[in-house]
C-alpha positions as CSV (number, residue, x, y, z in Angstrom):
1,X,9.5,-22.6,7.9
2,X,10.4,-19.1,7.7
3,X,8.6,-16.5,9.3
4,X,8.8,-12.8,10.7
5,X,9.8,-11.3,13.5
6,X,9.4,-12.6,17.0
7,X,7.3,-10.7,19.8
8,X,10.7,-10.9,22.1
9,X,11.7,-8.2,19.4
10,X,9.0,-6.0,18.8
11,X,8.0,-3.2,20.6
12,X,5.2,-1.1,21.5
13,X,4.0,1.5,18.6
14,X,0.0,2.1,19.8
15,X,-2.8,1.4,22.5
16,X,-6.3,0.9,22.2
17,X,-7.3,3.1,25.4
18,X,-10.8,2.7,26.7
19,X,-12.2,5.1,29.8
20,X,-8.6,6.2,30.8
21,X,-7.8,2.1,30.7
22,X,-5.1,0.6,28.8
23,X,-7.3,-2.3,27.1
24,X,-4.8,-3.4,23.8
25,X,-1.7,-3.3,22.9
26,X,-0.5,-3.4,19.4
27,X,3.4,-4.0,19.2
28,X,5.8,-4.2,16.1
29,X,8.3,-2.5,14.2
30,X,9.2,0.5,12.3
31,X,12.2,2.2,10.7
32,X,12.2,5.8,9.7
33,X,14.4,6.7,6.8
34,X,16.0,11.0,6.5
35,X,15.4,12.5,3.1
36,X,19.3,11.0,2.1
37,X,18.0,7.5,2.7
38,X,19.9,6.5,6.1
39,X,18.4,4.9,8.7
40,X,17.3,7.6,11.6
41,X,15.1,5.7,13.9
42,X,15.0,2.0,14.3
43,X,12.5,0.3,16.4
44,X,12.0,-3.6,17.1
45,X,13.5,-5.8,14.5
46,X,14.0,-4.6,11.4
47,X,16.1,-6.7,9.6
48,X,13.7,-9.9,9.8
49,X,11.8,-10.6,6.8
50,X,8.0,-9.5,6.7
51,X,5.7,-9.9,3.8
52,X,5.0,-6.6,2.7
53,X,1.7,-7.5,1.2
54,X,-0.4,-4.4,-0.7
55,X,2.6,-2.5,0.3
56,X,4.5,-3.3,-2.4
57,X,2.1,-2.4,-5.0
58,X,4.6,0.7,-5.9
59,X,7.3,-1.8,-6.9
60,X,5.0,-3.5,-9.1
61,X,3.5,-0.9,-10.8
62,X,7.2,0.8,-11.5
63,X,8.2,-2.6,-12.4
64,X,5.3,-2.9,-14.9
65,X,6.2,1.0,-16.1
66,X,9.6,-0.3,-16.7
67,X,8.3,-2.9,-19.2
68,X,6.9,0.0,-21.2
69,X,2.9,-0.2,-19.9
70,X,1.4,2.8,-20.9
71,X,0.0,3.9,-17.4
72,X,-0.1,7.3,-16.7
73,X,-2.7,9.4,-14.2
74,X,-6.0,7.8,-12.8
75,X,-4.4,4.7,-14.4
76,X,-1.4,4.9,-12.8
77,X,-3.0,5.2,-9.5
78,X,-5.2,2.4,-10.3
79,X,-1.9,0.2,-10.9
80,X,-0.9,1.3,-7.2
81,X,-4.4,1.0,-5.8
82,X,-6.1,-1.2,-2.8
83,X,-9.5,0.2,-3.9
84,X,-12.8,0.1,-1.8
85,X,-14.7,-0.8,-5.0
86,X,-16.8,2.2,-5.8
87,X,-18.5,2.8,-9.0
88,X,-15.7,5.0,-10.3
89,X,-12.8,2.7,-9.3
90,X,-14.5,0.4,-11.2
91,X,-14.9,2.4,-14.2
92,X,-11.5,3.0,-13.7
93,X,-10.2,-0.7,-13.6
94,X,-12.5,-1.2,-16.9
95,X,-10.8,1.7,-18.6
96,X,-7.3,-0.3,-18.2
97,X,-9.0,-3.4,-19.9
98,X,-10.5,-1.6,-22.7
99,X,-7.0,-0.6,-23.3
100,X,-5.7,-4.5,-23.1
101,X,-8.4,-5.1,-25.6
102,X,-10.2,-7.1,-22.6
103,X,-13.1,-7.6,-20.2
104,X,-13.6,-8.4,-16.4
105,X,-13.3,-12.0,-17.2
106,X,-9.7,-12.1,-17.7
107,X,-8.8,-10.5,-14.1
108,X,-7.8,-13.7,-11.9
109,X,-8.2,-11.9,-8.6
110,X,-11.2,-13.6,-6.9
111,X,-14.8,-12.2,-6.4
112,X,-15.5,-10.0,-4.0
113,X,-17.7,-7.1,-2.4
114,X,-16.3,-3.7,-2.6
115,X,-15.2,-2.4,1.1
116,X,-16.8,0.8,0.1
117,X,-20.0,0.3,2.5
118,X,-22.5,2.2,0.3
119,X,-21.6,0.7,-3.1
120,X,-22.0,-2.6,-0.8
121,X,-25.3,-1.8,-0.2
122,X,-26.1,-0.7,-3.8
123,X,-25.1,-4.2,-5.0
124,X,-27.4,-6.2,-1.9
125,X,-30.1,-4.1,-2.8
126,X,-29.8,-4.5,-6.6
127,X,-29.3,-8.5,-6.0
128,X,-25.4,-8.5,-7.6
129,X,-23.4,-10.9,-6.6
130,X,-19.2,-10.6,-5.6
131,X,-17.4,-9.4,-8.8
132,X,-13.5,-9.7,-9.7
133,X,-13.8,-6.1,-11.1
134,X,-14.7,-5.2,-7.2
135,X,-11.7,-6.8,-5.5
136,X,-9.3,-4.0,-4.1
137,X,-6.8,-5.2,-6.3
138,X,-8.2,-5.5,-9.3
139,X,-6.5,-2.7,-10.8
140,X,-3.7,-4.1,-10.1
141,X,-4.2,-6.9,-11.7
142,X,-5.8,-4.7,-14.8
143,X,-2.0,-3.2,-15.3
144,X,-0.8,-6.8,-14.9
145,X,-2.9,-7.8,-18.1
146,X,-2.1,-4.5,-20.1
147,X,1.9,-5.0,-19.5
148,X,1.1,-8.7,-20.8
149,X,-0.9,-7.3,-23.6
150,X,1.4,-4.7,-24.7
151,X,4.3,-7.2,-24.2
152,X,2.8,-9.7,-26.3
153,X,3.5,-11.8,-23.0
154,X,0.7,-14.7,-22.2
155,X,-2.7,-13.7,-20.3
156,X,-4.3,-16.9,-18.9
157,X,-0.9,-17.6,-16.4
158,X,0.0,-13.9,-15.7
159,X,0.0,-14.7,-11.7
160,X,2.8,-17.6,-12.5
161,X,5.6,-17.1,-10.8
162,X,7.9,-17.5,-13.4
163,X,5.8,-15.7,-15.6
164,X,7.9,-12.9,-17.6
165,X,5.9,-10.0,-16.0
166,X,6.3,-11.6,-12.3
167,X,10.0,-12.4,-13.5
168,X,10.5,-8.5,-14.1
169,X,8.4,-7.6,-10.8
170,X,11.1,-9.7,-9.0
171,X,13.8,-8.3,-10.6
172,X,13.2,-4.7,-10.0
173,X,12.0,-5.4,-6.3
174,X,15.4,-6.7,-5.8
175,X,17.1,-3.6,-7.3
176,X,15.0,-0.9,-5.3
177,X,15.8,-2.8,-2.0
178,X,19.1,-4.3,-2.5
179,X,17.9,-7.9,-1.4
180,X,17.9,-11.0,-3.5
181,X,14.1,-12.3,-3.2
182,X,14.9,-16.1,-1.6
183,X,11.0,-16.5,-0.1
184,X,7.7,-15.8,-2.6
185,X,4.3,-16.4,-1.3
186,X,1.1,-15.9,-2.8
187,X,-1.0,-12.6,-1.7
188,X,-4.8,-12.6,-1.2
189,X,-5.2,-11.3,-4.6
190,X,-3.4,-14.5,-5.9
191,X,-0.3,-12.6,-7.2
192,X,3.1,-13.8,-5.6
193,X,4.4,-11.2,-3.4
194,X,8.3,-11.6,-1.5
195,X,9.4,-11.3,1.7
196,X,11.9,-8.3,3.0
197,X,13.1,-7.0,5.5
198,X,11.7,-3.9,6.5
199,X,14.2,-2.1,6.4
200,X,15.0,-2.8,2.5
201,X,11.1,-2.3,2.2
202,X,12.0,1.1,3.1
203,X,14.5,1.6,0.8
204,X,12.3,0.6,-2.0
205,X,9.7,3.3,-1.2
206,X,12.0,5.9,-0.5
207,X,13.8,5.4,-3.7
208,X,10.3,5.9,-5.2
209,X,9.2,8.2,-3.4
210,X,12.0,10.5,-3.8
211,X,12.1,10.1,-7.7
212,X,12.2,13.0,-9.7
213,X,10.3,12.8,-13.3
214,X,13.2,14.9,-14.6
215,X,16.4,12.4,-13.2
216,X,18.3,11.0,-16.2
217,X,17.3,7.6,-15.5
218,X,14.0,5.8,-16.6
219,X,13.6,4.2,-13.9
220,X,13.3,7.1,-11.6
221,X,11.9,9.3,-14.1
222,X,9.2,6.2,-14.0
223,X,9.0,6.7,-10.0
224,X,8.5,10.2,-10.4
225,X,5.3,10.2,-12.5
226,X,3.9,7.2,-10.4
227,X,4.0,9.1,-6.9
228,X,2.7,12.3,-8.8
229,X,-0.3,10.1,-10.5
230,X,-1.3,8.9,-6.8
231,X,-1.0,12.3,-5.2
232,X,-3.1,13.9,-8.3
233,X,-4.9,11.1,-7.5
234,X,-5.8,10.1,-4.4
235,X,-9.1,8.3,-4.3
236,X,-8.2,6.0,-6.6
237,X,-5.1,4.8,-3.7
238,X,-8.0,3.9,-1.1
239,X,-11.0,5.7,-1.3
240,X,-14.1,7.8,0.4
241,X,-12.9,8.6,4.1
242,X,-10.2,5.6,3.7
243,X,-6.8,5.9,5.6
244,X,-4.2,6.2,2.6
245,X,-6.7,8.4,0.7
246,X,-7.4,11.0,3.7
247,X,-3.1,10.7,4.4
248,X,-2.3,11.4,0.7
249,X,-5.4,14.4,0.8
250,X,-4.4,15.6,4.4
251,X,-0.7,15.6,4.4
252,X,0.7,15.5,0.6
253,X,2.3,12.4,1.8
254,X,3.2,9.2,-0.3
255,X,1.1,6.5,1.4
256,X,0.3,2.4,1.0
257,X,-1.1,0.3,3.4
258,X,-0.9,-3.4,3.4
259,X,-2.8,-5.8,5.1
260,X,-1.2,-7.8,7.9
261,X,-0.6,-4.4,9.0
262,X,2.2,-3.2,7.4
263,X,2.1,0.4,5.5
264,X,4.9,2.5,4.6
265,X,4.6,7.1,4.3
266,X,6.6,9.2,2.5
267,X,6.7,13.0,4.0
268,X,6.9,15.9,0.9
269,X,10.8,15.9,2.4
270,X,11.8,12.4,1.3
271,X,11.2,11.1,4.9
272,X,10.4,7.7,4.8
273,X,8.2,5.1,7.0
274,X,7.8,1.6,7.1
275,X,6.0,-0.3,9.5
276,X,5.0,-3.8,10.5
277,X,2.2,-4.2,13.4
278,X,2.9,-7.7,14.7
279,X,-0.5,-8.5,14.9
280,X,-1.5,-7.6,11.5
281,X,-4.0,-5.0,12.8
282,X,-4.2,-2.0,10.7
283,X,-6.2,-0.7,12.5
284,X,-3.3,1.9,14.4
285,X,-1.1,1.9,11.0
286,X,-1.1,5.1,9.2
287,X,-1.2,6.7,12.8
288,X,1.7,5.2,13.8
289,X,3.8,5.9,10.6
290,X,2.1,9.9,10.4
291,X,3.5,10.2,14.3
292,X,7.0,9.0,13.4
293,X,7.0,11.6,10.6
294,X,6.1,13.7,12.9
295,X,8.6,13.0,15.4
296,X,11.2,13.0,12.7
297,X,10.4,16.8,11.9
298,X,8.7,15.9,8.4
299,X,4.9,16.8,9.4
300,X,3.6,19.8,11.5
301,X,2.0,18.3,14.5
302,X,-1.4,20.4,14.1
303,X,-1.8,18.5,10.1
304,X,-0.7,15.0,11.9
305,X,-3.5,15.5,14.7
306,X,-5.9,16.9,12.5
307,X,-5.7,13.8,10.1
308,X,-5.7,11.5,13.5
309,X,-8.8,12.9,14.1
310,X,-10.8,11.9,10.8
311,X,-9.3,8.3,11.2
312,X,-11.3,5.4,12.2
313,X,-9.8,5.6,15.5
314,X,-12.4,6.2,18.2
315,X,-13.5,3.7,20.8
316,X,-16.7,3.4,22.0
317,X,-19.1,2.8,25.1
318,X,-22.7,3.0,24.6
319,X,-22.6,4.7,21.5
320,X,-20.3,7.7,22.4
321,X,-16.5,8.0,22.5
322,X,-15.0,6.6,25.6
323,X,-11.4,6.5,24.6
324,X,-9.1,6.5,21.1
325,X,-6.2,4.4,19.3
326,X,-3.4,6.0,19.7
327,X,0.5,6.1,18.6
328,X,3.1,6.0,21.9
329,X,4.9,8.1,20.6
């Protein structure tokens, strides 16, 4: 059965430090790419494969760009999104239907409650039930049904693995990161999602994320107006007080989280993180990747521990803070 990376090769990346005590240890692996695209700083394994999960939403969006899906702006960033299910990310979601000339009823990401805590409560209180349109990927899956729609490709099996949309997903994952795909899975959204080494995962993103919307090639040209659509953007990426939203706001950085805790940063200077917590905590994620930037001269310190300090990050005792989650590094 294949599988990732063994604990014999991580290594540490954060603590959860309670009263001056060590309590938790999250180990792992991370790879920091220069602005040129070689490898700088290696740490655990970084050749085994990992399933990048919600991270590779940027390769699927470009991917459905490439196949001529009119996404552009909060759309875009939609496309890209692992949304806390506000009322205006779903607005949002519904606007890329109306353009597929199609309701909630065709998304085949399951029900769910938004992870935005107050919308949560509005839908308790109001008596709703889970909803697809809530899901964090449901605009995802939105873009998936307008490429099929403006491809003239089939709706109802749009998740299919050989499906032509996933076919041209696959395709242009393996052309960011240089690997054949030789192990597909199914993510929690029900979309197939391939494993990678981290390292080519960081290829991918820093190919996109270094993009220019003026390079002579589609493709990039594509890249470009994605990673400008999610830093225009922002709250459509995560949301309210969320890590990738606060990153993106905080440090102009390209930022995507996946779960299993994995999430991969891209510094204004074409730095590039990826990273893969062991445990799939995510808890420590976007610290971990904003302190390698850091480290690697891409992020003033003051911006990185400023940011640190709005994330969910503090422990408590008693109702007051007693200790943080904190990078090694």
């Amino acid at each position: 059965m294949p599988e990732t990376f063994a604990a014999s090769s991580a290594v540490p990346l954060a603590v959860v430090e309670r009263s001056g005590f060590i309590e938790s240890r999250h180990i792992g692996s991370a790879i920091v790419l220069s602005p040129d695209g070689g490898a700088s700083t290696t740490l655990g394994d970084t050749e085994a494969p990992i399933l990048p999960r919600s991270s590779l939403k940027p390769v699927q969006a470009l991917a459905m760009l490439a196949a001529g899906t009119p996404l552009e702006g909060e759309r875009l960033g939609m496309a890209t999104a692992s949304h806390s299910g506000t009322d205006r990310h779903v607005a949002a979601v519904r606007d890329i239907l109306d353009a597929a000339g199609l309701d909630d009823s065709a998304l085949q990401c399951p029900p769910a409650w938004p992870g935005d805590g107050p919308a949560r409560d509005a839908m308790v209180r109001a008596g709703a039930a889970p909803a697809r349109v809530r899901m964090n990927c449901s605009g995802k899956h939105a873009a998936m049904l307008l490429a099929c729609t403006t491809n003239g490709w089939p709706i109802e099996t749009y998740l299919h693995p050989e499906h032509p949309l996933q076919v041209q997903i696959r395709e242009v994952t393996e052309r960011l990161t240089g690997q054949r795909v030789t192990t597909t899975a199914i993510d929690g959204c029900g979309a197939p999602v391939f494993a990678m080494s981290l390292a080519a995962l960081a290829k991918a993103i820093h190919r996109i994320g270094t993009s220019s919307e003026r390079s002579p090639f589609a493709l990039h040209r594509s890249a470009g107006a994605l990673v400008r659509a999610v830093k225009e953007n922002p709250w459509t990426i995560d949301g309210p007080s969320r890590p990738d939203t606060l990153a993106i706001s905080r440090l102009g950085v390209f930022a995507k989280g996946g779960a299993e805790g994995v999430m991969v940063m891209v510094a204004p200077d074409g730095t590039t993180v990826a990273a893969k917590i062991l445990d799939g905590s995510g808890r420590a994620a976007t610290a971990v990747a904003a302190r390698l930037l850091e480290r690697a001269g891409a992020l003033a310190e003051a911006d990185v521990s400023a940011l640190l300090a709005e994330l969910p990050l503090r422990v408590t005792g008693g109702g007051v803070e007693v200790g943080r989650i904190r990078p090694v590094f």
